[in-house]
C-alpha positions as CSV (number, residue, x, y, z in Angstrom):
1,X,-37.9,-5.4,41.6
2,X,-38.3,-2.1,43.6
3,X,-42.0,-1.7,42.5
4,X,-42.8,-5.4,43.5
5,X,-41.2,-4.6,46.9
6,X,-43.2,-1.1,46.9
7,X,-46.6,-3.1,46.2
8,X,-45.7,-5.3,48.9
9,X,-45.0,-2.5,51.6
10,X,-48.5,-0.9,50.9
11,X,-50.3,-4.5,50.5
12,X,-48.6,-5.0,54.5
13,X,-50.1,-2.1,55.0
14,X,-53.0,-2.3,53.5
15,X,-53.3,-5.5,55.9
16,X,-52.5,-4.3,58.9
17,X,-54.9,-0.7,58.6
18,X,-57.6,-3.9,58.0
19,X,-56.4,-5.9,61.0
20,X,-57.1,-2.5,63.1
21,X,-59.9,-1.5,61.8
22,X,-61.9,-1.5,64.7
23,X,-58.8,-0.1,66.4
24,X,-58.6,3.0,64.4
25,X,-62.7,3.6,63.7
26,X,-62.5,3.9,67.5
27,X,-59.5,6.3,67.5
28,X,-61.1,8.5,64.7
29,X,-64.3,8.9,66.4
30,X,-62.7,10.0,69.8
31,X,-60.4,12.0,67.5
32,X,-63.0,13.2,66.2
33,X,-65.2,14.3,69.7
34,X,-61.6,15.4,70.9
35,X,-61.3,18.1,67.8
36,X,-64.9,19.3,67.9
37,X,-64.7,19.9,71.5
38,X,-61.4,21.8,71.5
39,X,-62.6,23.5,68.4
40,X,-66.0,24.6,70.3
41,X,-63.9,25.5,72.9
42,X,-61.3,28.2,71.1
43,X,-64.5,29.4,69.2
44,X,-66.2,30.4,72.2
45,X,-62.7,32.2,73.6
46,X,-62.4,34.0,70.3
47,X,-65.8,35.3,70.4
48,X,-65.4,37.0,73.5
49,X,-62.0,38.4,72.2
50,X,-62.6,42.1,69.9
51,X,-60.3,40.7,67.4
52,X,-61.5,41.4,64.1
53,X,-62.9,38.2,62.3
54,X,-60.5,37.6,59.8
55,X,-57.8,37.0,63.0
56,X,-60.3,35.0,64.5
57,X,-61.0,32.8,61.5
58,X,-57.1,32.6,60.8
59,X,-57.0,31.2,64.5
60,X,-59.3,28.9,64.1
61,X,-57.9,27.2,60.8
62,X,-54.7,27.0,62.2
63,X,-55.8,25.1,65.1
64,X,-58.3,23.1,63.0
65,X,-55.6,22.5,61.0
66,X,-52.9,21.4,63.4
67,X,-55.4,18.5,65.6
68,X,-56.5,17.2,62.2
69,X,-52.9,16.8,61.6
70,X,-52.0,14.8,64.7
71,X,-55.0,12.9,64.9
72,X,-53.6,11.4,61.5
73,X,-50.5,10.5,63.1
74,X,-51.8,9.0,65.6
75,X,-53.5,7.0,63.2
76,X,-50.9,6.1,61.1
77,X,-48.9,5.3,64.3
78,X,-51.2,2.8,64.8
79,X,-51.2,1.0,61.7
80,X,-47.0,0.9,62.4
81,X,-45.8,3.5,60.0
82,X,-44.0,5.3,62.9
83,X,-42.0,7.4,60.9
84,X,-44.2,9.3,59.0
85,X,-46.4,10.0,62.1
86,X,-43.3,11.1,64.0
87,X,-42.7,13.4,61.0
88,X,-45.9,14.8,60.7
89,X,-46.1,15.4,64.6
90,X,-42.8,17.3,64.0
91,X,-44.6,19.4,61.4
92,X,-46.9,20.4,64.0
93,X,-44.4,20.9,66.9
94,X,-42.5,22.9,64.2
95,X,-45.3,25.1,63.4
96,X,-46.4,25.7,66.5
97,X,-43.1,26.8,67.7
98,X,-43.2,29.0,64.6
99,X,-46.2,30.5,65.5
100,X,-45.6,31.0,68.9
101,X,-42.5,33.3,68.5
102,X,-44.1,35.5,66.1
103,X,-46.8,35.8,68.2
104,X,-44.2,37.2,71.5
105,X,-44.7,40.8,70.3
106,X,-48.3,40.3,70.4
107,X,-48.2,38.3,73.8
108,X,-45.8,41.9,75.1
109,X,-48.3,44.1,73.9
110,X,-51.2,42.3,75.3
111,X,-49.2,42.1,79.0
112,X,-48.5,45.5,78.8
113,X,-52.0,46.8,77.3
114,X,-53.8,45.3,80.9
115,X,-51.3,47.1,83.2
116,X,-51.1,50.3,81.0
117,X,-55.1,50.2,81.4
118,X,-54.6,50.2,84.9
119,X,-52.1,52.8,85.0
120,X,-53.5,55.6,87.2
121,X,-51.0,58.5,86.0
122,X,-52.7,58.4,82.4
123,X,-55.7,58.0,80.3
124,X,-57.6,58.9,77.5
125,X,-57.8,62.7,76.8
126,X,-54.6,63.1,78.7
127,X,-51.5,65.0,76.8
128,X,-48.5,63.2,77.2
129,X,-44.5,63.3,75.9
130,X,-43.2,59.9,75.0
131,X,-39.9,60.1,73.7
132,X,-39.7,62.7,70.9
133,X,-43.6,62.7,70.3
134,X,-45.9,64.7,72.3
135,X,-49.6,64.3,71.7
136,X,-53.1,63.8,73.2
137,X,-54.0,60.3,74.0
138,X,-56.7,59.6,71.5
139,X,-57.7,55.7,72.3
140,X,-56.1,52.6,74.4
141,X,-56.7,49.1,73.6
142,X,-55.3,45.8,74.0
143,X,-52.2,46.1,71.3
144,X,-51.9,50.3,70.8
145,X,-51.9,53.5,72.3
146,X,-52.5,55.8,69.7
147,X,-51.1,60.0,70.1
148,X,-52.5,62.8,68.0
149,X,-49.8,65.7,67.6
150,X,-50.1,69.3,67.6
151,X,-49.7,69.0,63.7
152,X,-52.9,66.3,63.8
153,X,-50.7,63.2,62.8
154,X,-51.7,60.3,64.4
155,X,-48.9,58.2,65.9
156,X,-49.4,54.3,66.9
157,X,-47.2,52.8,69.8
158,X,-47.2,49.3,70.7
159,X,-48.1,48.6,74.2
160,X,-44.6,46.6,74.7
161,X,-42.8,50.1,73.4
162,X,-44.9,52.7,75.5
163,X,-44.1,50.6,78.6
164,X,-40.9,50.6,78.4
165,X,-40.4,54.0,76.9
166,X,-40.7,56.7,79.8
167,X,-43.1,58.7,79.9
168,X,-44.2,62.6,80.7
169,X,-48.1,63.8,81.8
170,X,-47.9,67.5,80.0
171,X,-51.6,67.3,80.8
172,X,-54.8,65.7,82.6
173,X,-58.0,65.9,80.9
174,X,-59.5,68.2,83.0
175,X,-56.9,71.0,82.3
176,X,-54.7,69.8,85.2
177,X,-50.6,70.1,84.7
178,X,-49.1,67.8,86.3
């Protein structure tokens, strides 16, 4: 009796996908614009970023991923089953909220990275203290400051932990205490 009634269900919906056919063609192909837009769109902001390609390939399939995935529920809303499209929408928001607070750190660093490049007291070349380490600073970019020692051991700060830290100029570039 419960595969009859499971035969029916997907015959009903079998019949009512066919019913909106039109319907969801036209949903699909703006979908479908929608995605390749959005997609062209992140791929041209990646391009410009210096991430290396394997982050910006990651980022990309993520996204890819996640607007093929709702354009199927949307979809599937139409056609009436509600309840899976709400659930795979919630896979999405779920995700997303996922990846968002793994990516705070990185969000910190990246915050902290533009006003520590515009940070007039240091710069590259300069010897500073940071907490228990004292070295030259050797490069700055987006995510890192990195400190080479008086033993030549290279040490990595995240931008979010330099900020905050306090910091001492043992040294200007040109030979300068300050």
């Amino acid at each position: 009796m419960q595969l009859s009634s499971f035969g029916d269900q997907v015959v009903d919906i079998l019949g009512r996908a066919w019913d909106k056919l039109p319907q969801l063609l036209l949903t699909f192909l703006f979908g479908y614009i929608v995605i390749r837009l959005l997609l062209a769109l992140v791929s041209g902001l990646v391009k410009v970023s210096r991430a290396k390609q394997a982050l910006k390939d990651i980022l990309l399939s993520v996204v890819s991923l996640a607007l093929w995935l709702l354009l199927i529920a949307a979809l599937l809303q139409q056609i009436g089953l509600t309840q899976l499209a709400f659930a795979l929408s919630g896979f999405v928001a779920i995700a997303g909220l996922a990846v968002t607070a793994g990516t705070s750190s990185l969000v910190q660093d990246l915050i902290s990275g533009v006003f520590l490049a515009q940070d007039p007291d240091f710069n590259v070349g300069d010897t500073l203290k940071v907490g228990e380490i004292e070295g030259t600073v050797e490069k700055m970019d987006a995510r890192k400051i990195r400190l080479r020692d008086g033993d030549g051991l290279l040490h990595v700060l995240p931008n979010s932990t330099f900020d905050k830290a306090s910091w001492i100029v043992l040294q200007k570039r040109g030979g300068k205490t300050k």
